[in-house]
C-alpha positions as a printed Julia matrix, in Angstrom:
66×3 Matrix{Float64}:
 -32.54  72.43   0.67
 -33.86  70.38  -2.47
 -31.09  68.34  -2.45
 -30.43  67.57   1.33
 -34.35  66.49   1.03
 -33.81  64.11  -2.13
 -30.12  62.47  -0.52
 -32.8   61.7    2.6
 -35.01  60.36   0.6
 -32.8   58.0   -1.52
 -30.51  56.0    0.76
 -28.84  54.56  -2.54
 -27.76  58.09  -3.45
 -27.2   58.77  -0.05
 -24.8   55.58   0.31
 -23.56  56.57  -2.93
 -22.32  59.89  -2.0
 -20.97  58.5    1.52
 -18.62  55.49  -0.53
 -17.31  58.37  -2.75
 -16.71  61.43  -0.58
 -17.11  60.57   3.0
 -19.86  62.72   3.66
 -23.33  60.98   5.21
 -26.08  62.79   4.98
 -28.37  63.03   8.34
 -31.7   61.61   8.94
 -32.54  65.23  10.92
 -31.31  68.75  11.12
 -28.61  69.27  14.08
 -27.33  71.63  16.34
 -24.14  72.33  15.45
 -21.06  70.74  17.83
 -19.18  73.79  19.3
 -15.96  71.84  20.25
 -16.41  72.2   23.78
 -17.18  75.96  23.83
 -14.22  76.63  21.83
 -16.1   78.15  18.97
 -18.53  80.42  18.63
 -20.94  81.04  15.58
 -22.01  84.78  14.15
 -25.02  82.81  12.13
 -27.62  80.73  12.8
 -27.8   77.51  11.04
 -28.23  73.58  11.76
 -26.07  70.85  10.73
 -27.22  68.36   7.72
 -24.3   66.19   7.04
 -20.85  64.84   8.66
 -17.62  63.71   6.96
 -15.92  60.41   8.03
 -13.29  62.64   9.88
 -15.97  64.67  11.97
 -16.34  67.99   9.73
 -19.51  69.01   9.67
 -21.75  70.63   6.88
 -24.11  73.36   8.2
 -27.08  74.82   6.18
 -26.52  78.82   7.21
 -30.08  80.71   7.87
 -28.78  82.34   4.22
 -29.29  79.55   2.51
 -25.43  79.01   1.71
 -22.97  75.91   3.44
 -20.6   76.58   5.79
């Protein structure tokens, strides 16, 4: 959780890691998109980043990425 707080608190690392992988970092915490009710999830958690292509990265109430 460190590091999602210090790539939202430095936009040049946050641009940084966006121009090299594709992944931007959000401003909040989100609900995770379920396709349309297509998927369901076993685990809590809340979204904290998107790739270019839509994938999402999702902080699990574990502490791990999913």
């Amino acid at each position: 959780m460190d590091y999602i707080k210090m790539l939202r608190e430095d936009s040049a690392l946050a641009d940084l890691l966006c121009e090299v992988s594709g992944v931007e970092v959000l401003s909040e915490f989100k609900t995770p998109q379920d396709e349309g009710g297509h998927i369901s999830y076993n685990i809590s958690g809340k979204t904290f980043a998107r790739e270019k292509s839509g994938s999402e990265y999702i902080l699990i109430e574990d502490g791990s990425v999913g």
